[in-house]
Structure formats: C-alpha cells, structure tokens
C-alpha positions as CSV (number, residue, x, y, z in Angstrom):
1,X,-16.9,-0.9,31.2
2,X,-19.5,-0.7,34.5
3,X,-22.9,-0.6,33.9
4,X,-22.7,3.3,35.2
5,X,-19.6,4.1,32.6
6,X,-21.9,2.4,29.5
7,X,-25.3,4.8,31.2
8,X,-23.3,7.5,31.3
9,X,-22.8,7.6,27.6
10,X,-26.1,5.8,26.2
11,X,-28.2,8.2,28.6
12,X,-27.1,11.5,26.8
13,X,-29.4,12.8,24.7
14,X,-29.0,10.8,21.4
15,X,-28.8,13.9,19.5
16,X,-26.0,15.4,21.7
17,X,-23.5,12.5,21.6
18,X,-20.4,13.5,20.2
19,X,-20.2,11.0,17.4
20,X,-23.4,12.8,15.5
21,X,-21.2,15.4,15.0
22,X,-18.6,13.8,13.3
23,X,-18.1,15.9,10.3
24,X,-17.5,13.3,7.2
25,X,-16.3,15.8,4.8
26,X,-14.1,17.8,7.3
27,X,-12.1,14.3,8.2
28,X,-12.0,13.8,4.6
29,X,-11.0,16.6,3.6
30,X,-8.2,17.0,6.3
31,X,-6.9,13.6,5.2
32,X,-6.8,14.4,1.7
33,X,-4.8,18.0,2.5
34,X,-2.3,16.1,5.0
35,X,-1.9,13.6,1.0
36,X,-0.6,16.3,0.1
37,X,2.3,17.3,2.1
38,X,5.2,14.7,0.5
39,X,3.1,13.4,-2.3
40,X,4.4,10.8,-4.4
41,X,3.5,10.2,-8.1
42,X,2.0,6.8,-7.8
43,X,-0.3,8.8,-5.1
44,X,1.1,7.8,-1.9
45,X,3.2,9.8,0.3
46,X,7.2,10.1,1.2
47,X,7.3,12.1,4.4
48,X,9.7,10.7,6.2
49,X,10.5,11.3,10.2
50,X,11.8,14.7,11.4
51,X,12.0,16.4,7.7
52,X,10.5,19.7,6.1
53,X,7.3,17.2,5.2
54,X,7.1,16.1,8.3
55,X,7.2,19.7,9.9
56,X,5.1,20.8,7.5
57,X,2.5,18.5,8.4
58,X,2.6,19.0,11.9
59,X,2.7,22.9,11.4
60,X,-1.1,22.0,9.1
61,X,-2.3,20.0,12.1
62,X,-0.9,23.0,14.7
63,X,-3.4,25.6,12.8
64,X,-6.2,23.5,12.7
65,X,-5.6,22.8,16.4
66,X,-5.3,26.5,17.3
67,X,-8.5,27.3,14.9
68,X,-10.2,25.0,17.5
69,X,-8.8,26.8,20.4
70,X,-6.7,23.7,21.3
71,X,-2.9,24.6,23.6
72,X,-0.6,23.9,21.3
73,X,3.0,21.9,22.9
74,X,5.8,19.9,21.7
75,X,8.3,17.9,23.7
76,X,12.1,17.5,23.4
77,X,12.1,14.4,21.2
78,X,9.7,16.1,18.4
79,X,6.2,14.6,19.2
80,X,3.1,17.3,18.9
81,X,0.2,17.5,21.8
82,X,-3.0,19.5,21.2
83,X,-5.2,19.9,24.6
84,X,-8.6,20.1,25.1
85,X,-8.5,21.9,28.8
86,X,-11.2,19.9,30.5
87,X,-12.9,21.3,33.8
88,X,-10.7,19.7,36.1
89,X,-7.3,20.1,34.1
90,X,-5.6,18.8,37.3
91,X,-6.8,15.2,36.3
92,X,-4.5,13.2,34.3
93,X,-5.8,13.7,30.0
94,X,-6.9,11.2,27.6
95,X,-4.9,10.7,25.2
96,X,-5.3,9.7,21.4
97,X,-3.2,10.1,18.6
98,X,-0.9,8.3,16.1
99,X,2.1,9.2,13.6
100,X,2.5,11.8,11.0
101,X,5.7,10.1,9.2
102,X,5.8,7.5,6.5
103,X,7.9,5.1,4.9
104,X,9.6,5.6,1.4
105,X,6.2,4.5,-0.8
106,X,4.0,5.1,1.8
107,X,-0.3,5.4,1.4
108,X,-2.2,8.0,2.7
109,X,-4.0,6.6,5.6
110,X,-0.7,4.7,7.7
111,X,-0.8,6.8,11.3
112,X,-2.1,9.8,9.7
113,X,-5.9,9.0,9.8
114,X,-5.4,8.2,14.0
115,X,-4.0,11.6,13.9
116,X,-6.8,13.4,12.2
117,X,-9.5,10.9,13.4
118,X,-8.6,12.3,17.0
119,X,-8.5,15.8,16.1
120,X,-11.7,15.5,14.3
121,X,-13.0,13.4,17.5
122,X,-12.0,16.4,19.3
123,X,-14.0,19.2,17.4
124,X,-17.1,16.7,17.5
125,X,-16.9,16.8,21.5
126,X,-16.6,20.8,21.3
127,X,-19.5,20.8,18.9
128,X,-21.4,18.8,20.5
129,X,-21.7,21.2,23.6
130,X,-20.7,18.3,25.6
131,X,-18.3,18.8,28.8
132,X,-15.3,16.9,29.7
133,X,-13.6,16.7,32.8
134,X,-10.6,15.5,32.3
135,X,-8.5,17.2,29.6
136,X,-8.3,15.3,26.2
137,X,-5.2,15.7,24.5
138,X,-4.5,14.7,20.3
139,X,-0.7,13.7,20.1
140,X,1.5,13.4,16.8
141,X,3.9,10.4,17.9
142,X,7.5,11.2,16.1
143,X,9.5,8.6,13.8
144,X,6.6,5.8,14.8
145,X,7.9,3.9,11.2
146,X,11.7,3.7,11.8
147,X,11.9,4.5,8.2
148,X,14.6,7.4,9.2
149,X,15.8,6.3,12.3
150,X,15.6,3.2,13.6
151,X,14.5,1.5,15.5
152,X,11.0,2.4,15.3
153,X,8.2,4.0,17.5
154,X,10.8,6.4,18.9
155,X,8.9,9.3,20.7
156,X,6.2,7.0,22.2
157,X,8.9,4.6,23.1
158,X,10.9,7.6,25.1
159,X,7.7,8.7,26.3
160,X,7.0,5.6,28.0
161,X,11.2,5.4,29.1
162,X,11.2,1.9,27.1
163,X,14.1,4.0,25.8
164,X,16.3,7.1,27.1
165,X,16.0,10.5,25.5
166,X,19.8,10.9,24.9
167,X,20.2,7.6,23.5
168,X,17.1,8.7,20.8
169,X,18.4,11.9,20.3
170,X,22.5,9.9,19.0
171,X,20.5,8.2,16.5
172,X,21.7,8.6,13.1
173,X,19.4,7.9,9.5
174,X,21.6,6.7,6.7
175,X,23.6,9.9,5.8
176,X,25.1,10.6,9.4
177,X,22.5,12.8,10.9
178,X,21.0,12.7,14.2
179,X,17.7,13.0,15.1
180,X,19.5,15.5,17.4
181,X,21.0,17.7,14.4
182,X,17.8,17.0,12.7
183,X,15.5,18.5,15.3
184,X,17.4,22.0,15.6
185,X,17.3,22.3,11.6
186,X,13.7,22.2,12.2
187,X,13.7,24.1,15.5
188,X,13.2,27.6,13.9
189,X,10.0,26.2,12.2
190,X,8.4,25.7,15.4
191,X,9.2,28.9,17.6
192,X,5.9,29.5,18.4
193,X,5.3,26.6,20.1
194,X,6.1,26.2,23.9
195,X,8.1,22.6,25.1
196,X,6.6,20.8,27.6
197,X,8.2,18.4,30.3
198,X,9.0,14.8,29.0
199,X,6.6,11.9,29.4
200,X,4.0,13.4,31.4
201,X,1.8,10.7,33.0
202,X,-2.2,10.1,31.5
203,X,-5.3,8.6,32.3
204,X,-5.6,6.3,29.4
205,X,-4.5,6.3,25.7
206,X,-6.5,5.6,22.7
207,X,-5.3,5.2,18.8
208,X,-7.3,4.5,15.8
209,X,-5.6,3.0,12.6
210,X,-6.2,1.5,9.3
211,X,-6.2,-2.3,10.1
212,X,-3.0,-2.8,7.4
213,X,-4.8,-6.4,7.2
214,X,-7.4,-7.9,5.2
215,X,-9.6,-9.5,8.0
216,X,-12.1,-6.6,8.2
217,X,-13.0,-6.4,5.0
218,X,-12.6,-10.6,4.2
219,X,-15.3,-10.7,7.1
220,X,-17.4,-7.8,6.0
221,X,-16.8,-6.1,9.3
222,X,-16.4,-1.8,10.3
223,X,-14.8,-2.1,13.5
224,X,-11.6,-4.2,14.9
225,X,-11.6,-3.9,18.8
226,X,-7.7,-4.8,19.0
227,X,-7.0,-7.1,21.8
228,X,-3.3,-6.7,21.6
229,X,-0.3,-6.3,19.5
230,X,2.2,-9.5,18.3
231,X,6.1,-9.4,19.3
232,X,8.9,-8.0,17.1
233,X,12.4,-8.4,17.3
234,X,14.5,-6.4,14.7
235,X,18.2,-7.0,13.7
236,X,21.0,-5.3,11.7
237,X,24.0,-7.8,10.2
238,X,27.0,-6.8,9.1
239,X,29.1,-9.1,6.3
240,X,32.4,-8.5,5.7
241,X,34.5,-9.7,2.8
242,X,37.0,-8.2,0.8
243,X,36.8,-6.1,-2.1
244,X,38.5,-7.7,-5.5
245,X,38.1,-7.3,-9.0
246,X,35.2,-8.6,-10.2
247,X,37.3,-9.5,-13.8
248,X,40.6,-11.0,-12.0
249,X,39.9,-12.3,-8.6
250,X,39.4,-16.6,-8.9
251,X,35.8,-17.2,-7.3
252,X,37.7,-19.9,-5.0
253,X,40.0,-16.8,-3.7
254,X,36.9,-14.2,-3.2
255,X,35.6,-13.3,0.2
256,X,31.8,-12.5,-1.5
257,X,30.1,-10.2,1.3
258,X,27.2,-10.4,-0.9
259,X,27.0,-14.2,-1.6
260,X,27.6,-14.7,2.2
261,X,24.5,-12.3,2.6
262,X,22.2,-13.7,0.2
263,X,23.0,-17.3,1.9
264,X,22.0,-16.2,5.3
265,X,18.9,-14.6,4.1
266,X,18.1,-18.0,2.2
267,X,18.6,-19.8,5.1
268,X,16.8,-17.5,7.7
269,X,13.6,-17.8,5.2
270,X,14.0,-21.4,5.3
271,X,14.5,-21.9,8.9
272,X,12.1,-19.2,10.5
273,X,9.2,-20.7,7.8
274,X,6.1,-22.0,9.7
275,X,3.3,-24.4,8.5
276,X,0.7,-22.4,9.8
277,X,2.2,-19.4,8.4
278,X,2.5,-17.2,11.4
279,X,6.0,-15.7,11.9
280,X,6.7,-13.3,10.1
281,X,10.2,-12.7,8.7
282,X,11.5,-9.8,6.3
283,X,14.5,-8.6,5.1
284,X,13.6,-5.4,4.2
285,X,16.9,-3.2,3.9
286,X,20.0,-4.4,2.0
287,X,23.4,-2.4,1.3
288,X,26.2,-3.2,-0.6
289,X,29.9,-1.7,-0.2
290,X,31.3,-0.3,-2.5
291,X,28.4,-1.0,-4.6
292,X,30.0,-0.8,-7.8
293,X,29.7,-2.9,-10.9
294,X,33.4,-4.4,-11.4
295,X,33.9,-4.9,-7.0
296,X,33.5,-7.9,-5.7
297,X,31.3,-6.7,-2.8
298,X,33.4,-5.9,0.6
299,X,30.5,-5.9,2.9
300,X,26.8,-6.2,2.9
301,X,24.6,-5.2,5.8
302,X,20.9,-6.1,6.2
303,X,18.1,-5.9,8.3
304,X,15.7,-8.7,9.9
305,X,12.1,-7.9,11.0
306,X,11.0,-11.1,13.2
307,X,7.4,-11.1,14.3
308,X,5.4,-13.4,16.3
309,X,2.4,-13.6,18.8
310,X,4.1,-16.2,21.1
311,X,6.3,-14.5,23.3
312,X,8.2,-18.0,23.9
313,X,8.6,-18.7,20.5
314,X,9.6,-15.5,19.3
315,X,12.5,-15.5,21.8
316,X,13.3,-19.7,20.5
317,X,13.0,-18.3,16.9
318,X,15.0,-14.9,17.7
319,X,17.9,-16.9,18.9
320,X,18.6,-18.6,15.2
321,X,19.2,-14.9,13.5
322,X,22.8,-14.6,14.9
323,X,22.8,-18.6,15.0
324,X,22.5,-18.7,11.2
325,X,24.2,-15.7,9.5
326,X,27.2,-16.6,11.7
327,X,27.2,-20.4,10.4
328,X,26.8,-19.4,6.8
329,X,29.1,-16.5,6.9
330,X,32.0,-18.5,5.8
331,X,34.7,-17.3,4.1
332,X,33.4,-13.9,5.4
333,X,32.4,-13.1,9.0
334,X,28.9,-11.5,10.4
335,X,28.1,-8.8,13.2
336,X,24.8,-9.9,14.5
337,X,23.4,-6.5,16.4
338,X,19.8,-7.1,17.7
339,X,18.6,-3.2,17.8
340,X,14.7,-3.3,19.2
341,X,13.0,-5.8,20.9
342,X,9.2,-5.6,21.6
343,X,7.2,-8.7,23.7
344,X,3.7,-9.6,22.6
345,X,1.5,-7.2,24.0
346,X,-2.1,-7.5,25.3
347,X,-4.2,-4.2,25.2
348,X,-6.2,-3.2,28.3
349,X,-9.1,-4.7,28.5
350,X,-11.6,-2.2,30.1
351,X,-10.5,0.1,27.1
352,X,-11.7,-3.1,24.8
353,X,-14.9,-3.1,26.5
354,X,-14.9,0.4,26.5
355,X,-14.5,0.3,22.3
356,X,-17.2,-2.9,21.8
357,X,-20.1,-0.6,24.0
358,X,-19.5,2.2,21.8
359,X,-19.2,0.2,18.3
360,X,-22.4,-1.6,19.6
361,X,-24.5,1.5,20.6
362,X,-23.4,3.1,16.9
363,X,-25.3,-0.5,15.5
364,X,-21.4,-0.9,13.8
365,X,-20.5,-4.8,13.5
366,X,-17.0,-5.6,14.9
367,X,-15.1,-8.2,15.9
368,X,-12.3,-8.5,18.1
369,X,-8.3,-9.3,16.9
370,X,-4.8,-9.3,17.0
371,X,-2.6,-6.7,15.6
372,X,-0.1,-8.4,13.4
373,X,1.7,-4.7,12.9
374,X,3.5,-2.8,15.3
375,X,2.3,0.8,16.7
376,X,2.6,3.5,18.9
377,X,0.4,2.0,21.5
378,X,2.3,-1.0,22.0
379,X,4.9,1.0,24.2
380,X,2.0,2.9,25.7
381,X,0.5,0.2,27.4
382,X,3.8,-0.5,28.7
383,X,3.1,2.3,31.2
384,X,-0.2,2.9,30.9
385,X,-3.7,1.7,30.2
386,X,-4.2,1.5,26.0
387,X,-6.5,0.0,23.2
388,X,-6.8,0.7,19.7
389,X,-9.5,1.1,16.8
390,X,-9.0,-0.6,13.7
391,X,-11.3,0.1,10.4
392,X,-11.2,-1.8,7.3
393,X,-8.2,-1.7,4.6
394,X,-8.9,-2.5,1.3
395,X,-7.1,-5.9,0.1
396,X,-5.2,-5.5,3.3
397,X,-2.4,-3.6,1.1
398,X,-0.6,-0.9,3.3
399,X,3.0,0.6,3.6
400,X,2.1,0.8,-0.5
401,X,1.1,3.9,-2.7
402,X,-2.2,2.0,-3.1
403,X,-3.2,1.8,0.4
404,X,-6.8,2.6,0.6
405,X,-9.6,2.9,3.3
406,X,-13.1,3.7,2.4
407,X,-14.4,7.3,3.6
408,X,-16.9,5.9,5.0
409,X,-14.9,3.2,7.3
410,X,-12.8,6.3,8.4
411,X,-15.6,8.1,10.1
412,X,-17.4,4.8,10.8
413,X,-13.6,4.5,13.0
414,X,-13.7,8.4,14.2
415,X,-17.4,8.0,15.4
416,X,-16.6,5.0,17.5
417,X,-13.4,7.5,19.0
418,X,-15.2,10.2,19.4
419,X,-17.5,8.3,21.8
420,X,-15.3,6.6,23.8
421,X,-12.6,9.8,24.1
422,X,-16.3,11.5,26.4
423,X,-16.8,9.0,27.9
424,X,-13.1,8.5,29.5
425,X,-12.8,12.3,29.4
426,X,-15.8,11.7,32.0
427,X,-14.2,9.5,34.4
C-alpha cells in the first residue's frame, strides 16, 4: 500500500470508518441463521453443492442483500453476486466473498463466515455514510468443497477459465446427476433473479475465512495476513478384480480389488511420508463393488488428496501416485486418473500490505502465513489480483461438526474487511 492509499483510510474521521460499524450481533446472528439451513445433529451442517440447502441458503443471503438495497445476479454455473453500485459503476468492482456449501459433517463457519463477513462488511460501508467509487460486489462461489462434484472450487475455477463452463456443467456427483440437471431442478427457485454474463473482469478480490489451522490461536494471534495458498493435486483410482464367493473362491485364485486397494494406499502413506511432516496425503473417499458381505470385492475406487508448498516437489511426489497403485495392483489392475491440479500459489502482495495496514490501524496482532487448505481465491489470483483474511480456529479442528471460531475473532476478521473493501472501493 502507498503512503496516499494507507492516508486515505487512516485520515477519515475515526468515527466514520467503516469497521466501527461492524455490527457484532447482526454477523452473529446471520451466521447462526445460515447453521441452520442443513443442520446436522452433532451441530454442524450437511448442505451440500447445488441442493435445496444450498438454494435455500443463497435465497436467505438474496433477502438480506435486497433488504440492503444490494442488485441481486447469478451466473450460468450457480455462483450468487450482490452489488454495491459505486459512483463510478463503469470501474471494474471489488470483490469479496467465499462458499455457501459444505462437506458431509461440515462446521458452521467453513466459507460461510467469508460470505456473511462480506455482506456484513458491506452494510458497515453503507452505514457508515462513506462513498465508494468503484462498485463492491459480495459473491457466493458454487461447489468450492468438491464434496458433490468434483473436483473442487468449481464456479471460481470457471470464472477464472482455469476450467470450461460445459465441461463443469457434464460433471456428475455420485448418483449420476449433473451439475447441469442439478441446476435446472433448482432453476424455478431462483426466477427472480436476473443471469449475468460469465466471468466478468474485477479490480481486486478479497476472501476472509476461518484459518482451518491451529497457528493463530497456538500463537495467540486475531489476524492471518495469508501470503499464499500450498499446491494440490487430486486423483481418482480405479481397481479391478473379480467378483467370487467369499465362502468358495481359494485366496491364491482371488483377484481382491480391495486387498489390491488397501496395498496401494499402504504404500502411498509410506512413500509420500516426510520427516518434517509437510506433504500432506489423504485418502478420503473409498468405494467398494458390489459391496456386499459374501463378494469378494470386484473393484475398489479411491481418491488421493496430495498437497504440498513446493511446486517442484509436489510434481516429483505427484508422479509416484500412478507409479505405486499400478506396481501394487497385482493380480488386479489400476486406472490412475489425475482429475485437478492446482500449483502453489502466492497471493498479491499489495493486497497483503493492504490487509497488515488495516489489522495494524484496528491495534489487531497478526502475523503473516501460508494456507495449507485450498480456496476459492487460489483460482482468483490466477487472473486477478487476490489475498485473503484468516481469523483464529479453535484447536485448528475444521471440515468437523465441532468446528468453532470465537465471535469475537469473526468480527475482529470482518472489521479488518470492511476496511480494506473502502479503501480498494476507493482506488
């Protein structure tokens, strides 16, 4: 940030600077209504991409938008906008947001709070009587968790063309639907609300988020200014065998699709392990064919989450997935498919500055760091200028029914957004 960008937010009038009017209950209280919508009895939330939960949560977020006297849009792959106009609409918007969906068991806070933070961020510039120029515009990024459909971050990753919108729209969840067929079930849900063009361009994009990490809080710390995001490559194997009875087939006779599985995924653990403990590998998905009690399993298919910050080493460590399932496939064979890919990404770093100034000015400690999850900003900054906003998680336990972020670290997080949204909205 110039010395004229940092003036032009620390010479407002204290009392007129959008994050005093940050309303702590209202966020709250927004959060805890969104909980709602696809609650789960262990007190997380199942609202899964492109479902009646999910439209139902972004019908909630379209009243409050429209309360606000916010335009309203959505865009052919599902993902929600809510504009701001500014006083010169003809210059490119700011941009903040995150994800409405979840996974299975998901907590309450995973992409919703950067969704409400923003909106909240929003009404605290409107409050605050103070102008923008640019337009500022709260998006609801579709399918971000891959949960559904993967691979994951779909609508940011079509906004930013990392992927085509016809090859997003063939996708298909588990029981054969398409995120096409899915999006006209939901299509009379959301009538009253005009499509925009794909992928219009913006000025710079900004997403706050639950860290989904225990460093903030280990470190006693409000703020995370994030300095980039770590690479991911994702896989789906296929094992076949052949189906036998599990009381008459001779184990020296089976082709095991499961044994052959549960070999690879031995050996991947034991081959992708570090010393310092930074890849990170998961097998997070398994399904078995026919699945039944008394069949020798037919075939197995599995899915590999491979993350590291190196992009060199993540590509060396990549190339052992189909390396090892194919070498300990025997007597079965494998289908290696690599399905997403995502190099290590470094955030913009005028936008970190831009973060740090307005954590500072609020007297909030922070620290800069590395996001060791995925999110909808990493495709962003692929086409354009992005940073994030991390705020504390407690125990660092997310993608879990006991996720949990402090109310206070959630406007702490929206204060610091709230300030830096004016100030780009000023630009």
């Amino acid at each position: 940030m110039s010395m004229t960008e940092h003036q032009s937010l620390t010479q407002v009038d204290q009392s007129a600077r959008p994050s005093n009017f940050v309303n702590h209950e209202r966020l709250n209280a927004r959060l805890s209504e969104m909980a709602k919508i696809g609650a789960t009895p262990g007190g997380g939330v199942n609202r899964a991409a492109l479902t009646p939960e999910d439209a139902k949560a972004q019908l909630q977020l379209a009243r409050w938008a429209t309360d606000l006297g916010l335009f309203v849009t959505r865009d052919a792959i599902g993902n929600l906008f809510l504009r701001l106009e500014g006083t010169q609409p003809e210059l490119l918007p700011v941009l903040s947001g995150s994800h409405i969906d979840s996974q299975p068991t998901g907590g309450k806070f995973d992409g919703i709070y950067g969704v409400i933070a923003a909106l909240e961020a929003v009404q605290a510039i409107v409050e605050s009587g103070c102008a923008v120029s640019r337009s500022v515009e709260v998006v609801a990024w579709v399918n971000e968790e891959g949960s559904r459909f993967a691979p994951s971050m779909m609508g940011s990753g079509v906004y930013a063309v990392l992927r085509s919108l016809d090859a997003a729209l063939h996708l298909v969840d588990a029981e054969g639907v398409s995120v096409k067929a899915a999006l006209q079930q939901l299509e009379p849900l959301f009538t009253s609300i005009p499509m925009r063009p794909m992928g219009l361009p913006i000025y710079r994009y900004i997403e706050a988020h639950i860290e989904q990490g225990p460093v903030l809080e280990k470190d006693g710390l409000e703020i995370g200014v994030v300095t980039g995001i770590q690479g991911k490559h994702t896989y789906k194997v296929t094992v076949t065998g052949e189906a036998a009875h599990a009381g008459t087939a001779p184990h020296k006779t089976r082709k095991d699709a499961l044994l052959a599985a549960a070999g690879m995924v031995t050996a991947l653990a034991t081959e992708l392990c570090d010393a310092q403990d930074i890849t990170r590998f998961t097998v997070g998905r398994l399904n078995v064919y026919p699945n039944a009690p008394s069949v020798v399993p037919q075939e197995v298919v599995f899915s590999v989450d491979l993350r590291h910050p190196d992009r060199e080493l993540l590509e060396q460590l990549s190339a052992l997935v189909p390396e090892v399932c194919n070498r300990m496939a025997a007597p079965c064979s494998a289908h290696v498919e690599r399905l997403y890919t995502a190099a290590p990404i470094e955030f913009d770093q005028r936008l970190q500055q831009n973060i740090e100034a307005a954590a500072r000015d609020l007297g909030m400690t922070y620290r800069f760091m590395l996001s060791a999850a995925g999110h909808d900003a990493g495709p962003i900054q692929s086409k354009y200028p992005a940073g994030m906003i991390f705020v504390p998680s407690v125990s660092g336990i997310t993608h879990n029914e006991a996720e949990l972020t402090h109310p206070r670290d959630l406007t702490n997080g929206t204060q610091v957004l709230a300030n830096v949204l004016w100030s780009l909205s000023m630009e």
